[in-house]
mmJSON file of the N, C-alpha and C atoms, coordinates in Angstrom:
{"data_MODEL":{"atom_site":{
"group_PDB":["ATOM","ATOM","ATOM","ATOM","ATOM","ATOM","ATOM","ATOM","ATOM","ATOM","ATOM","ATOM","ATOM","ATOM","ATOM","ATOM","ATOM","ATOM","ATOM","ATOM","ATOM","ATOM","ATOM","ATOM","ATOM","ATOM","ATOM","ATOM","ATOM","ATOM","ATOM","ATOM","ATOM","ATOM","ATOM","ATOM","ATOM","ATOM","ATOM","ATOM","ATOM","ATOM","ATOM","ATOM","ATOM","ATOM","ATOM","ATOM","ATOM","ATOM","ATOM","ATOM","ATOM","ATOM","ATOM","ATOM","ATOM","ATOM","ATOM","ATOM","ATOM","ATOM","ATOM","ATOM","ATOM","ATOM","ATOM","ATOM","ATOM","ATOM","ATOM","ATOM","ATOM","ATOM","ATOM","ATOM","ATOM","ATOM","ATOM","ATOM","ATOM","ATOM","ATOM","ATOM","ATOM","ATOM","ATOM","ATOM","ATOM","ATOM","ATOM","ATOM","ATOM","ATOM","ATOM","ATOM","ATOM","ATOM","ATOM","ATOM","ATOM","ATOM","ATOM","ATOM","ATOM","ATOM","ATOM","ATOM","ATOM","ATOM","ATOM","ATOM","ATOM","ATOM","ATOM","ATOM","ATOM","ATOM","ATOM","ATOM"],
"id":[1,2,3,4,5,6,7,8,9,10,11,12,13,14,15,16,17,18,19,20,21,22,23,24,25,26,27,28,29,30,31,32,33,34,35,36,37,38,39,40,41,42,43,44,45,46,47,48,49,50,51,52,53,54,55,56,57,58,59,60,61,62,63,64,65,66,67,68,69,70,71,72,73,74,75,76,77,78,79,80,81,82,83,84,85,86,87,88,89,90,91,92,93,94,95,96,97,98,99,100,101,102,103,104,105,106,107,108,109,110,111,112,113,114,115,116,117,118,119,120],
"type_symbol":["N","C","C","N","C","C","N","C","C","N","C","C","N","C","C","N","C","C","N","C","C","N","C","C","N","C","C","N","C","C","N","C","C","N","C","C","N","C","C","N","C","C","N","C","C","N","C","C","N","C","C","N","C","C","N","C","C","N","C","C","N","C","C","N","C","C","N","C","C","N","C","C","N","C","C","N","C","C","N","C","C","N","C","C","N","C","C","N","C","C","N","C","C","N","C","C","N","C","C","N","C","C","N","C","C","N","C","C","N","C","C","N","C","C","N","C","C","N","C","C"],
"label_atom_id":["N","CA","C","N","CA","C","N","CA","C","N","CA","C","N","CA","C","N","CA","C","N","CA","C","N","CA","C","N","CA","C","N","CA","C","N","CA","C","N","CA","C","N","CA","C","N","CA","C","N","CA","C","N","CA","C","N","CA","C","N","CA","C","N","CA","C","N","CA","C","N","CA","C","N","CA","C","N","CA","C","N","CA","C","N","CA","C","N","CA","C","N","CA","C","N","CA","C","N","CA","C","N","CA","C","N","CA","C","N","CA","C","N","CA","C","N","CA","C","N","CA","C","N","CA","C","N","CA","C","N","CA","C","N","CA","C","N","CA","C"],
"label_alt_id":[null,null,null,null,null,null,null,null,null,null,null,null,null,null,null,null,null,null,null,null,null,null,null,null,null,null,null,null,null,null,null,null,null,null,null,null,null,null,null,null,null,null,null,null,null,null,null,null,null,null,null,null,null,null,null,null,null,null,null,null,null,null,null,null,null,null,null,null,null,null,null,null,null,null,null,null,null,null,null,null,null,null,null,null,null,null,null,null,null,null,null,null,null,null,null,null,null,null,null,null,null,null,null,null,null,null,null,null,null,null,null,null,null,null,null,null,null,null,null,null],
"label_comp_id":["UNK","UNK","UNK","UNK","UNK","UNK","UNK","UNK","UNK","UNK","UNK","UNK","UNK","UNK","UNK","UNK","UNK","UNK","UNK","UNK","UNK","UNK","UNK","UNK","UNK","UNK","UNK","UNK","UNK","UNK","UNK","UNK","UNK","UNK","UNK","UNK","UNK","UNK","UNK","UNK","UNK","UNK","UNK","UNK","UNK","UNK","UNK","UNK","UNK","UNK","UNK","UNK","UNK","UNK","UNK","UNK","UNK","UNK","UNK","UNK","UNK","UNK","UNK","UNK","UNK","UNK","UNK","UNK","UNK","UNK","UNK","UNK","UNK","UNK","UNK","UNK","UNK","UNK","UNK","UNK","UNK","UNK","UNK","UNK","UNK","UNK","UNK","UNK","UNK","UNK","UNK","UNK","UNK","UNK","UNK","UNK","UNK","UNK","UNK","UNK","UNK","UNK","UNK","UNK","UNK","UNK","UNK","UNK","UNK","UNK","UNK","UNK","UNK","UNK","UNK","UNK","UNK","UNK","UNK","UNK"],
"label_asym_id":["A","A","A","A","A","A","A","A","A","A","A","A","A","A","A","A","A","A","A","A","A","A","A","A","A","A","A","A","A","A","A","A","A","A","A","A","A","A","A","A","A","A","A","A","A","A","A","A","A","A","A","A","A","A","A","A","A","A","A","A","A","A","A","A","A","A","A","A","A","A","A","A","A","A","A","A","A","A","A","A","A","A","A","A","A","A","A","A","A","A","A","A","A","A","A","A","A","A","A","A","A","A","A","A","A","A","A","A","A","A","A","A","A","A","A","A","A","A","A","A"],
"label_entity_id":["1","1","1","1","1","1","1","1","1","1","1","1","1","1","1","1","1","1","1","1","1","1","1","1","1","1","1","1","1","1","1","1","1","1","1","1","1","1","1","1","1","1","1","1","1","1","1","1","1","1","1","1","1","1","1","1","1","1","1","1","1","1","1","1","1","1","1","1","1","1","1","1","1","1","1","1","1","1","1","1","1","1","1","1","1","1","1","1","1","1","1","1","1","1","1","1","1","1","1","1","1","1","1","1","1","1","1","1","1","1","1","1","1","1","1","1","1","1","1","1"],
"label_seq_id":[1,1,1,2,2,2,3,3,3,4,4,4,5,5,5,6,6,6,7,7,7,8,8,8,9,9,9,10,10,10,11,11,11,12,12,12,13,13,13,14,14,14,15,15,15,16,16,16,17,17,17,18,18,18,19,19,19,20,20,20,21,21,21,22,22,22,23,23,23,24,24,24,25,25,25,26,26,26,27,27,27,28,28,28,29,29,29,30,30,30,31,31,31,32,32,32,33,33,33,34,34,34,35,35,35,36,36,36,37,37,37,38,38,38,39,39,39,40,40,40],
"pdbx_PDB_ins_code":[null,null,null,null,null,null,null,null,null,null,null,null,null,null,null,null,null,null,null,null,null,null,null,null,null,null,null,null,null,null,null,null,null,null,null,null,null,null,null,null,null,null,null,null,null,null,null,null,null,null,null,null,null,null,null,null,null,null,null,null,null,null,null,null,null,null,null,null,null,null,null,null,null,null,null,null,null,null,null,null,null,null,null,null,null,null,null,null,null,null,null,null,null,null,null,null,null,null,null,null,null,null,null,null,null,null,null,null,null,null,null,null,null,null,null,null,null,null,null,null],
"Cartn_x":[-12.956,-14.366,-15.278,-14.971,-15.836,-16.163,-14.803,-14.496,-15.569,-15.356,-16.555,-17.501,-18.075,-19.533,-20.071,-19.081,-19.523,-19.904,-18.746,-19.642,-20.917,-21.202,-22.589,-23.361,-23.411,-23.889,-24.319,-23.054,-23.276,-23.73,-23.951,-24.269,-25.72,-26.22,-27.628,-28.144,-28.519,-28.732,-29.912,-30.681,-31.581,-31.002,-29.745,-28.679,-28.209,-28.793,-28.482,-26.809,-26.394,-24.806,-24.358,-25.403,-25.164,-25.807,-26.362,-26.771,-25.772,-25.396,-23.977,-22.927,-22.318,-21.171,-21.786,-23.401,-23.026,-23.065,-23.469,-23.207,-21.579,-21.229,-19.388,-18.934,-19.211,-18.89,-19.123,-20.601,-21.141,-19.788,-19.692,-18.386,-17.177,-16.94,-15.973,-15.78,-15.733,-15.768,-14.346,-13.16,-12.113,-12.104,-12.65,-12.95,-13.646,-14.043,-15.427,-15.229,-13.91,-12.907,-11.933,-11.625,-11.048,-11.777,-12.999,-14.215,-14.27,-14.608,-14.904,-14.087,-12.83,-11.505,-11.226,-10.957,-10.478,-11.604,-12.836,-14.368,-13.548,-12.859,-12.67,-13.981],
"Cartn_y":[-2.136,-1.98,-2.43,-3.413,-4.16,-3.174,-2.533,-1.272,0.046,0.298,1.366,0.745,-0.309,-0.643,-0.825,-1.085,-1.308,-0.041,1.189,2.194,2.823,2.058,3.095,2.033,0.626,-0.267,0.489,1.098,1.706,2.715,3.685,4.961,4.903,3.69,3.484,1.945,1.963,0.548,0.218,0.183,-0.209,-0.546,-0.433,-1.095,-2.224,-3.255,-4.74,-4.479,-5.674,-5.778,-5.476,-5.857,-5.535,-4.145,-3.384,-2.425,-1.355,-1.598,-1.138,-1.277,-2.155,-1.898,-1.39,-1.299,-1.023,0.378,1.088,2.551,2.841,1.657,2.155,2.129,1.235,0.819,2.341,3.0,3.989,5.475,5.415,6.357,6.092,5.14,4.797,3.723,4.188,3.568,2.936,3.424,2.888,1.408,1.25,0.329,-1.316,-0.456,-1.594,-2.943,-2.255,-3.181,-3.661,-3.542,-4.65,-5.388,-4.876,-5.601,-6.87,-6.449,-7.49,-8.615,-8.05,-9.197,-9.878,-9.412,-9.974,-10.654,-10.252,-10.645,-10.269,-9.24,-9.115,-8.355],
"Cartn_z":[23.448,23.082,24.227,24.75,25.894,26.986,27.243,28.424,27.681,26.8,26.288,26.467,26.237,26.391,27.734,28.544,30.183,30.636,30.113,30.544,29.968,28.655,28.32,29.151,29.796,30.386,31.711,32.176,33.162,34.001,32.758,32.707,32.485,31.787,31.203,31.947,32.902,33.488,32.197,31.341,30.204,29.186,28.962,27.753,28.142,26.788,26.77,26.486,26.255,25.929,24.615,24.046,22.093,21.606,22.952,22.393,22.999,23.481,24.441,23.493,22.885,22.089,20.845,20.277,19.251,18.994,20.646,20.459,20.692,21.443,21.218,19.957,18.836,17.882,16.851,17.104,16.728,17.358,18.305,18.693,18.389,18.081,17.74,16.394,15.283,14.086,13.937,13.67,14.271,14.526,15.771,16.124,15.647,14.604,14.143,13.301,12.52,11.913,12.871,13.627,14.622,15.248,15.497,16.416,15.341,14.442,13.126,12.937,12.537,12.151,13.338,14.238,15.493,16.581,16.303,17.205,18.148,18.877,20.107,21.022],
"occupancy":[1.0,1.0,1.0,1.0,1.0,1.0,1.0,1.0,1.0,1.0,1.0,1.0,1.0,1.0,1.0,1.0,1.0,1.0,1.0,1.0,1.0,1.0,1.0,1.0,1.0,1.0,1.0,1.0,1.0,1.0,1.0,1.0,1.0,1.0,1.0,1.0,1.0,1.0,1.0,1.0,1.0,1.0,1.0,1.0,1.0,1.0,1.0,1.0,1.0,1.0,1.0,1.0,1.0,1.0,1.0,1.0,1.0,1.0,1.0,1.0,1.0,1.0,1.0,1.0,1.0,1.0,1.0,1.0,1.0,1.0,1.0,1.0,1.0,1.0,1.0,1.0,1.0,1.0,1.0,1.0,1.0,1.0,1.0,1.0,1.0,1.0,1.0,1.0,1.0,1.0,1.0,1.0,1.0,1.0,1.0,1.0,1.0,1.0,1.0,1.0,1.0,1.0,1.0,1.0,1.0,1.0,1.0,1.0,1.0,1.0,1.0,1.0,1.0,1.0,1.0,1.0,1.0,1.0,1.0,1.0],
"B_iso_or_equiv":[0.0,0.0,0.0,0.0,0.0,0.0,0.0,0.0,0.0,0.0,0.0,0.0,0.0,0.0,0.0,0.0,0.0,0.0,0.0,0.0,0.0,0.0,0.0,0.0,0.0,0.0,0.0,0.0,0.0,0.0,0.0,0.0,0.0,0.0,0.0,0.0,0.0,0.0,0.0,0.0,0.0,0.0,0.0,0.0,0.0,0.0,0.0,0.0,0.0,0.0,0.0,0.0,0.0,0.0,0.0,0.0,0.0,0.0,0.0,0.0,0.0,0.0,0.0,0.0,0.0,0.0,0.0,0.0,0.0,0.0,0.0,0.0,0.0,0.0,0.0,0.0,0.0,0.0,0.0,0.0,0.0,0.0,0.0,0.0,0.0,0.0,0.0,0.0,0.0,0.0,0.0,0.0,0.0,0.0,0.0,0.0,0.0,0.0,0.0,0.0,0.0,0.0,0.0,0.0,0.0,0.0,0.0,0.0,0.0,0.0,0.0,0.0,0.0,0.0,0.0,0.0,0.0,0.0,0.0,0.0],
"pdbx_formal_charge":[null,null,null,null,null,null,null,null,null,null,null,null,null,null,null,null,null,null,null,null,null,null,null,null,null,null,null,null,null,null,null,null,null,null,null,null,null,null,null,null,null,null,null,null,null,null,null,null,null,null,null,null,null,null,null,null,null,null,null,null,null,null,null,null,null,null,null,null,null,null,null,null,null,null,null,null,null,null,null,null,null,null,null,null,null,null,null,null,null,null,null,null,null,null,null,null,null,null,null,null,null,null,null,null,null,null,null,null,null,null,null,null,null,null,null,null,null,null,null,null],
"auth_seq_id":[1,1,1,2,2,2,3,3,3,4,4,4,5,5,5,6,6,6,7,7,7,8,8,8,9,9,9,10,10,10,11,11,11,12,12,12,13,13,13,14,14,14,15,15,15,16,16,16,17,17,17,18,18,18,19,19,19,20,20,20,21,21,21,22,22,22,23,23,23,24,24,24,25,25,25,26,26,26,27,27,27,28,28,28,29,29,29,30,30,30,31,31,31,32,32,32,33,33,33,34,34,34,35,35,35,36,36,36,37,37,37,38,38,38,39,39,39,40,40,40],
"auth_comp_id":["UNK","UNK","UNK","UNK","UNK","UNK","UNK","UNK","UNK","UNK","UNK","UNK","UNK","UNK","UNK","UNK","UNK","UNK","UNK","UNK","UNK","UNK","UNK","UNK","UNK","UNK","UNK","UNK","UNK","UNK","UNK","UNK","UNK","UNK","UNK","UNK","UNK","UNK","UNK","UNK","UNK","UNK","UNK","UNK","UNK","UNK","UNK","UNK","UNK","UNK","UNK","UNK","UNK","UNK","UNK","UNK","UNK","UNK","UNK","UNK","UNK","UNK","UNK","UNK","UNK","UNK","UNK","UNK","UNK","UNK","UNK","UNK","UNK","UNK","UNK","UNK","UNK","UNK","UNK","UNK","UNK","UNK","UNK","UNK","UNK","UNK","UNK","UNK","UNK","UNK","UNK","UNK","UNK","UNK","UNK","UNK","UNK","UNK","UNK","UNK","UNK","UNK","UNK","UNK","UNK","UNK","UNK","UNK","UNK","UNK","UNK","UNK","UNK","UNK","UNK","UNK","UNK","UNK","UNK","UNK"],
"auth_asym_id":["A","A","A","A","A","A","A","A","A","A","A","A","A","A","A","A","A","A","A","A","A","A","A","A","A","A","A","A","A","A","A","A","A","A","A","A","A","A","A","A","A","A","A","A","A","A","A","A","A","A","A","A","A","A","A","A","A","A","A","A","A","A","A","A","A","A","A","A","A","A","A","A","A","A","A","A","A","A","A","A","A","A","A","A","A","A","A","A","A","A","A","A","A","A","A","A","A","A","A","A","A","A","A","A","A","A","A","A","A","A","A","A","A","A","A","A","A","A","A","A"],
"auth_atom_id":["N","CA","C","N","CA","C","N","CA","C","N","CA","C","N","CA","C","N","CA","C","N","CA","C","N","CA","C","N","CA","C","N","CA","C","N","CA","C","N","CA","C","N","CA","C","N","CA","C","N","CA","C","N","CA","C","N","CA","C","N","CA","C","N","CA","C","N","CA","C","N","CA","C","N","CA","C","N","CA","C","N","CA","C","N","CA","C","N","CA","C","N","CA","C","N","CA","C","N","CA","C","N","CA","C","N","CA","C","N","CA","C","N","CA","C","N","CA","C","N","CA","C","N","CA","C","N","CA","C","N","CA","C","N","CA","C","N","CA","C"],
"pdbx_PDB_model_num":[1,1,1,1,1,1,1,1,1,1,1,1,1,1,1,1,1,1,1,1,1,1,1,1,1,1,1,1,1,1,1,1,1,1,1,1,1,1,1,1,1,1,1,1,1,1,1,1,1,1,1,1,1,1,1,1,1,1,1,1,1,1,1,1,1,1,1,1,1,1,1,1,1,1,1,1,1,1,1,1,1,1,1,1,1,1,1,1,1,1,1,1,1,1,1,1,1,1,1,1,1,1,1,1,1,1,1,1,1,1,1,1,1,1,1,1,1,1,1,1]
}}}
């Protein structure tokens, strides 16, 4: 997840860090429950 968010970080120099994963989180739902249980 971190690695998805660096690139919307990167792609968008105006994306904070939490707004960055939470469009990864948004592409990737999957994800969101591991983000959760695990706070990785």
């Amino acid at each position: 997840l971190e690695g998805i968010a660096k690139r919307h970080m990167d792609a968008d120099g105006e994306l904070s860090k939490e707004q960055a994963i939470a469009k990864a989180l948004e592409e990737n739902p999957d994800l969101y429950d591991r983000y959760m249980s695990e706070g990785v």
